[in-house]
N, C-alpha and C positions, 0 to 999 in steps of 0.2 A: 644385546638383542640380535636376533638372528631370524635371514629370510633367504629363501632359495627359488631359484627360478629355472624348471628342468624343459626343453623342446628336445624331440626327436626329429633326425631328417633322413634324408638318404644321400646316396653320393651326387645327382643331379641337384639336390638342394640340401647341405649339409646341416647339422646342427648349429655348428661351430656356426652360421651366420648370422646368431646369436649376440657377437661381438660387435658385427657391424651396428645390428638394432640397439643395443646398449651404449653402443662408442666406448668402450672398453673391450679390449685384448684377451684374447680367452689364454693368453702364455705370458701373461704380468700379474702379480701381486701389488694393487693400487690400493691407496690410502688419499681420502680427502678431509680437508677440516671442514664442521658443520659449527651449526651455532652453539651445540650441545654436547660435542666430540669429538673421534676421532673415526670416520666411516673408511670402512676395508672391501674392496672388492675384488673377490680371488673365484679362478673357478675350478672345484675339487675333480672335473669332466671333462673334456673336451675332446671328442670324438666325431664325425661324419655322423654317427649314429644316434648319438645322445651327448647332449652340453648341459650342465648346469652354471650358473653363473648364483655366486652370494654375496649377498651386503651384510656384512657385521656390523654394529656399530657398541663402538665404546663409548659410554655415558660414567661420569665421572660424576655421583651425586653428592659430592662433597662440593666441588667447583660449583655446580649447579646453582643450589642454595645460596653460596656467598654472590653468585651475580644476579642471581633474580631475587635473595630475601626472601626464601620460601615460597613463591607463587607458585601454585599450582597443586596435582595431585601430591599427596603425603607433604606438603609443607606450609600447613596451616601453622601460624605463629604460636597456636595453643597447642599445638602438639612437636614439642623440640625435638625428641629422638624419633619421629617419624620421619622429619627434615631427613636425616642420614640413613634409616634405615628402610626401605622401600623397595617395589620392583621396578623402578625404571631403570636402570642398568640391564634388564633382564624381561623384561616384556612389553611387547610392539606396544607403541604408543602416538601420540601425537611427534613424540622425537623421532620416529623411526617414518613419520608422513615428510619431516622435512629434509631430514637424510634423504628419501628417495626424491625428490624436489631437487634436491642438492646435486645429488649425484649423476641421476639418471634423467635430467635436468631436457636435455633434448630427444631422447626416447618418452618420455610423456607425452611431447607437442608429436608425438609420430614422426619425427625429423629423420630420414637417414638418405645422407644423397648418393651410398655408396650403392645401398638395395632398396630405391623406394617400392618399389613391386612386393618387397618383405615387409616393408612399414605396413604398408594397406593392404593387408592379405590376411588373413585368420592362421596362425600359427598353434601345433598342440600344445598345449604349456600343461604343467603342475607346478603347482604355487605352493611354497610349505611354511608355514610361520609355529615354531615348537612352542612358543608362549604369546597366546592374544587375550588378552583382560577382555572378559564379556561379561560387561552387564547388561544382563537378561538371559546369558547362557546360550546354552548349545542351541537353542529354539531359535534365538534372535537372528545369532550367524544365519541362517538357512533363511528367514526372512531376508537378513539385506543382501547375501550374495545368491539366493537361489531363481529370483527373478530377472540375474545377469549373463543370464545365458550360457553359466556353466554346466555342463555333464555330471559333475561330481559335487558334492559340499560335504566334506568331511571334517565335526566339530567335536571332536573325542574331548571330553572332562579330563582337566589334569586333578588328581586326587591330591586332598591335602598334606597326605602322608599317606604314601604305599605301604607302610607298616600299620600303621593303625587305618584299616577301611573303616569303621564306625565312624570315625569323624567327617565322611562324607568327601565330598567335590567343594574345589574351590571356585571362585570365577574364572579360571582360566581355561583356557581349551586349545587343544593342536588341533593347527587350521590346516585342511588339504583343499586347494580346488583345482579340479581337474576339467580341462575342455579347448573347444579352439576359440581362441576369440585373438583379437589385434593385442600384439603388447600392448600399446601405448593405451586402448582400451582399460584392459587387464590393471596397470599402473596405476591412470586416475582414477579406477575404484578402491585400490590398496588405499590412495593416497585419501580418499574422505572419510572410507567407515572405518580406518583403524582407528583414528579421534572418536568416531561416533561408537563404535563398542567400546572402546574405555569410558566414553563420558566425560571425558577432561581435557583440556588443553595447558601445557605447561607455559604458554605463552599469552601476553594481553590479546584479546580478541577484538580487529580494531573492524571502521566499518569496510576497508576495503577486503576485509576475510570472505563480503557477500561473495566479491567479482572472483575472488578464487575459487569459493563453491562452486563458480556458476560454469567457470572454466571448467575445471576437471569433472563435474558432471555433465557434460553436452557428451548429447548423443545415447545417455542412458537417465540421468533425473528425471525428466521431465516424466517421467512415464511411470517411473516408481511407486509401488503400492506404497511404500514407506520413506516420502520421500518428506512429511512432516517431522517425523519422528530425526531425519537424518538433518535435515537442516537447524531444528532445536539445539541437535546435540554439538551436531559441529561448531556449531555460533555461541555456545557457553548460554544454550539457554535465553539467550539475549531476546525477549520476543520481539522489538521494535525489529533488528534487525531481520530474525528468522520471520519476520512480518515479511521483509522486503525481499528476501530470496524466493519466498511463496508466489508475491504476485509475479516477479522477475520469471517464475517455472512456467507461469498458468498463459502470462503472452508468449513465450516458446510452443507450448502447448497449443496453444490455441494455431499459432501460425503453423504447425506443422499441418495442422486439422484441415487448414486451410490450402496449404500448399504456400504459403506467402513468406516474406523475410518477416522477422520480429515488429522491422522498424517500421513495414507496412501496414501490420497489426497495430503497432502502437502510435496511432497519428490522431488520438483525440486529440489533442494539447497542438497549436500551432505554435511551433519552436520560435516561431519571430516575436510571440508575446510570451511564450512561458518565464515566468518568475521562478522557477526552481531552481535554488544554488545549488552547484554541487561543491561538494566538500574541500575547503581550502587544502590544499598545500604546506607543507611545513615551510617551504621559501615564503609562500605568499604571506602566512602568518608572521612570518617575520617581518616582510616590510610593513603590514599593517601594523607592527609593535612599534616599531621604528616611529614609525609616522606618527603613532599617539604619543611618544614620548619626547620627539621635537614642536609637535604640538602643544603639549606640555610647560616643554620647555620657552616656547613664546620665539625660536628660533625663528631667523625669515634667510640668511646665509649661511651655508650646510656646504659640510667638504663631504663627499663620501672615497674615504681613503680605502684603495684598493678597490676600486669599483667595479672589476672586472668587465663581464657585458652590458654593462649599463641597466638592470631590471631594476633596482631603488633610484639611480637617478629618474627612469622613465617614471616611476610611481610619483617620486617628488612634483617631476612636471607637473603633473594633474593637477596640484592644489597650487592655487595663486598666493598663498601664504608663503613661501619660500620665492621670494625673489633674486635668488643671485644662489645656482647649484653647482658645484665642484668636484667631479670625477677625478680621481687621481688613479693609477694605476703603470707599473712598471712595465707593463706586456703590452707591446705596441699591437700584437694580434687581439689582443681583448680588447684595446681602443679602439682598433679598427671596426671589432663587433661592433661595441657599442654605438659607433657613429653611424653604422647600417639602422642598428635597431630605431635611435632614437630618429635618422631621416634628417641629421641636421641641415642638409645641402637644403630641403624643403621645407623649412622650419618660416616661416613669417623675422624680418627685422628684428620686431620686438620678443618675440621667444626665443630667439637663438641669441637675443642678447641675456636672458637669462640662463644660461648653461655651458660651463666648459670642460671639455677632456683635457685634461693634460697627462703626461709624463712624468715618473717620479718616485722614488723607492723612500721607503716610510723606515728604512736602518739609516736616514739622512738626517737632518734637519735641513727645512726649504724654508727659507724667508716669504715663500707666496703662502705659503699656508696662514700665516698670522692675520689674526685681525676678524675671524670667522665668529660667529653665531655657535654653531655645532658643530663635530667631527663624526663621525660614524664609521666604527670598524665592524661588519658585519661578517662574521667566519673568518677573521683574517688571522686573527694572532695564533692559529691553530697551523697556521703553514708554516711558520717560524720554528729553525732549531730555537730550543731553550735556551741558550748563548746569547743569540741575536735580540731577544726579547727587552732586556733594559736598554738597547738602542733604541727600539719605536718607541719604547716610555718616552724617552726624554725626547724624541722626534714627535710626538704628539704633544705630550702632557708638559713638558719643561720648555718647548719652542714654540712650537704654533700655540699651544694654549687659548684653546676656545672654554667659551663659558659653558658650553655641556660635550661631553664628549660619552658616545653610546658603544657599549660593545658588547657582541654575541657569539657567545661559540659553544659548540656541542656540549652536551652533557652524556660522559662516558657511560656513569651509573645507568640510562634510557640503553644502551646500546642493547642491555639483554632483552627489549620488548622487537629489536628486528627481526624477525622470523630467522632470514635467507643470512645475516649477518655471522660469518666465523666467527667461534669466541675467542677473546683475546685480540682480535682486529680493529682496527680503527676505522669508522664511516668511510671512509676514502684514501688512496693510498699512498697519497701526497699529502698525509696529514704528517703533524711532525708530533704531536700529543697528539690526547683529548682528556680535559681537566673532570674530577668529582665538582660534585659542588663547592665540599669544602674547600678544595683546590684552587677552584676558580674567586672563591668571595676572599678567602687568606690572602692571593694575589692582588685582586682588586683592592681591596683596604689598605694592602702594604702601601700600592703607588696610590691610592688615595692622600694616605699622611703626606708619604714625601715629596708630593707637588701642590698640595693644599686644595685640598677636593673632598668632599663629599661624596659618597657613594650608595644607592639603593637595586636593588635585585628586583629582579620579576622573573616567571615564565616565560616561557614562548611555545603554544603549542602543548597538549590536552596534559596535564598535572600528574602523573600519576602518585595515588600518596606513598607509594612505595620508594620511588626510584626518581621521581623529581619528572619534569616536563622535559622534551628533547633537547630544547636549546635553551640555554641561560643568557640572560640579560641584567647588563649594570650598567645604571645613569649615573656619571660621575657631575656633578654641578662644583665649579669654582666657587667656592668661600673668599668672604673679603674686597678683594680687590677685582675690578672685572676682566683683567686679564694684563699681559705685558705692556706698559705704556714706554720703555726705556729701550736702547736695544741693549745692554745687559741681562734683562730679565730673559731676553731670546739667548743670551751668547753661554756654550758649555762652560766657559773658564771659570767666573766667579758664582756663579748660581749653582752648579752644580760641585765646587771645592768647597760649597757648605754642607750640602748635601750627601758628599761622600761619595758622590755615583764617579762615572766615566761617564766624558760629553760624547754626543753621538758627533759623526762625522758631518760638516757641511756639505749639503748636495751639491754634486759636481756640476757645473757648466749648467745652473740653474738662471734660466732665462729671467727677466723683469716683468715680460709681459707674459699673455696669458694666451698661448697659441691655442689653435684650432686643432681635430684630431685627425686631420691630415699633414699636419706640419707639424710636431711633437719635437722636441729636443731628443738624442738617445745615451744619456748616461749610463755607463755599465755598470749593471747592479746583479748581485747575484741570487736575490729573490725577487720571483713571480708574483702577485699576491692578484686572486679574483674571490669572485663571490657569488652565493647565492645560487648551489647547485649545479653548473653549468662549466665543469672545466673546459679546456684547451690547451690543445697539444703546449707541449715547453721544452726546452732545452735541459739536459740535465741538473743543469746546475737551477734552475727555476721550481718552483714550488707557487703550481695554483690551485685556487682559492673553490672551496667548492659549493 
């Protein structure tokens, strides 16, 4: 699919400053990856006179498919050779809204510190798109672009075949608009009605899709003759949501009318009593998973191994059910967070007798770790080369050995519902995988058997029946025995020469006691491990935790 963006200037203000507005080079052949391909930005012009700058992008709907499972236009599950045979390779679509997202990522926000006087300035453009899927046709285009203040709207019908005219027009149309208005203006409009004349979104429509509406329409939705019809379509139909983008227009609206900010418009509700949640977090869902499944598990001492900045220890704190909590963590800089976050210097006797940071890399075995309730690796094992991985086994599961031990890590298959996420990319880029499901419960079950445990799955965070829920979760519960009562059962020689593994290493220069997280021991260890969204900087050889 193909888009062109032409301005004229003179020698006082050239075209070519074009490149500035874009942040791309009007004398380079640039290529980015998106979630969906391969975007190309070349510009066939560049003159004082006249500049065109294009984004190509390559859609690959073979790839497509295998990572989203047909979601979306032409991949309904009942229709198989639709899956492959389709135009999105070839006409502007919702992939081509996030390519320009993608790409032109700071010319949208109007960002340019080289020429901001050209950011906020009315620029001549012609806009050209040779293939835009219109449902409703050439009429519709002219409704949602002709009340944006361009000079021209040109929706020419591409014919189904130029050989045969009796068979009429297709839906598609070669789109010209011509006029002066702000790029970044120009941009957020491309960037909402090309989803809304297709009709489709090849991506899950979640609820923060309102705040992006609401972003790239400021300054021209609100005023929309047709700005029902465009919120509908953008939100996949969804009316709770496109309920919520409505009223969200009408206090813009209204506060413009007024002269006032939104937030002064909207002061029914006294924010010291409102009860409206806003929508958790994928971190937050997870601690609250956590939480229900050492609940569960009837846990009251809980290590959280890798606990980078402390956000599940601070959660822990809250519930008087867990008397005795355990941050472990290699990164004396994410210790140090955590011990700002948690406020320990200010903590009361009895609460800071319930919580410690310590020091300590989980490729070890720590004799402090033994003797726990629960373990919790939250996002950890996803930092680890694949090598290192049967050392925290047996440093968890064959040493300390608590009676439930919890762990969560990304679910790859979910990667294709991130919009802004490259394909092929991992969540973060200190990751060292990110497992399928099957990948993740095959592994799980494996160190189930071979340390005698138990293992069950859950979700974390909204299901989808496609592609599974963001993060996976598995509660391994000890069978049997309640855990090492010998110190054999801790030691790699004999427990693990049955088992067939390699014992993990003893932690180096592992203290008896149980320091505070300004006095930490510093073992060299050559993994990082944090958690829970929030990296920090690391040395290279460290891998944190996200």
């Amino acid at each position: 699919m193909f888009l062109t963006i032409t301005t004229t200037g003179t020698p006082e203000s050239p075209a070519t400053d074009l490149g500035f507005l874009l942040h791309k080079h009007p004398g380079k052949a640039q290529r980015f990856s998106t979630s969906n391909g391969t975007a190309h930005v070349l510009y066939p012009e560049a003159t004082a006179e006249r500049c065109t700058a294009a984004l190509l992008l390559e859609v690959d709907p073979v790839a497509l498919v295998r990572r989203g499972q047909g979601k979306g236009r032409g991949g309904a599950p009942d229709a198989a050779l639709a899956q492959y045979v389709n135009d999105r390779p070839y006409a502007a679509s919702s992939l081509m809204s996030v390519a320009l997202s993608t790409v032109f990522k700071s010319a949208l926000r109007g960002v340019c510190a080289a020429l901001p006087e050209r950011a906020a300035a009315p620029l001549p453009l012609r806009i050209e798109i040779p293939a835009l899927p219109a449902r409703g046709g050439a009429e519709l285009v002219h409704k949602l672009f002709g009340p944006l203040g361009w000079d021209s709207v040109t929706a020419e019908p591409v014919a189904l075949d130029e050989q045969f005219p009796q068979w009429g027009d297709s839906r598609y149309v070669r789109l010209v608009l011509e006029g002066e208005l702000r790029l970044a203006d120009a941009l957020r409009q491309l960037y909402v009605l090309l989803p809304v004349l297709d009709d489709a979104k090849h991506y899950w429509v979640a609820p923060d899709e309102v705040d992006k509406l609401l972003r790239a329409g400021d300054g021209w939705l609100a005023d929309h003759p047709e700005q029902n019809l465009i919120a509908s379509r953008y939100l996949s139909r969804r009316r709770g949501l496109a309920r919520q983008a409505m009223e969200r227009l009408e206090l813009v609206r209204l506060a413009e009318a007024e002269g006032l900010d939104v937030e002064e418009v909207d002061n029914a509700v006294d924010e010291s009593s409102d009860t409206t949640e806003r929508p958790a977090t994928l971190a937050e869902q997870r601690r609250v998973a956590i939480l229900a499944a050492l609940t569960a598990a009837g846990a009251s001492r809980v290590l959280d191994l890798g606990c980078g900045q402390g956000q599940l220890v601070q959660k822990l704190l809250t519930d008087v059910r867990f008397t005795e909590i355990v941050g472990v963590d290699v990164s004396m800089r994410a210790l140090s967070v955590a011990s700002r976050r948690l406020r320990l210097e200010r903590m009361t006797e009895r609460q800071a007798a319930r919580v410690t940071l310590m020091q300590g890399s989980l490729a070890y075995t720590d004799k402090r770790l033994r003797g726990y309730d629960a373990a919790v690796l939250s996002e950890v094992i996803e930092h680890l080369d694949l090598p290192r991985l049967p050392a925290l086994e047996y440093a968890v599961f064959g040493s300390a050995r608590p009676r439930t031990v919890i762990v969560t890590t990304p679910n790859v298959e979910y990667n294709v519902r991130w919009e802004t996420l490259p394909a092929g990319h991992v969540r973060y880029g200190d990751h060292r995988f990110e497992w399928s499901r099957a990948e993740f419960r095959s592994w799980a079950r494996a160190v189930a058997e071979r340390h005698g445990y138990g293992v069950e799955f859950g979700p974390v965070g909204p299901d989808d029946p496609e592609v599974g829920p963001p993060t996976q979760l598995a509660v391994f519960t000890l069978t049997g025995a309640d855990g090492p009562t010998t110190e054999t059962q801790g030691n790699g020689s004999a427990a693990t020469a049955r088992r067939g593994e390699s014992p993990a290493e003893t932690q180096p220069g592992a203290p008896t006691t149980k320091p505070r997280a300004d006095a930490p021991t510093t073992p060299t260890t050559p993994t990082t491990m944090t958690q829970q969204g929030e990296p920090t900087p690391t040395t290279p050889k460290e891998a944190t935790a996200a």
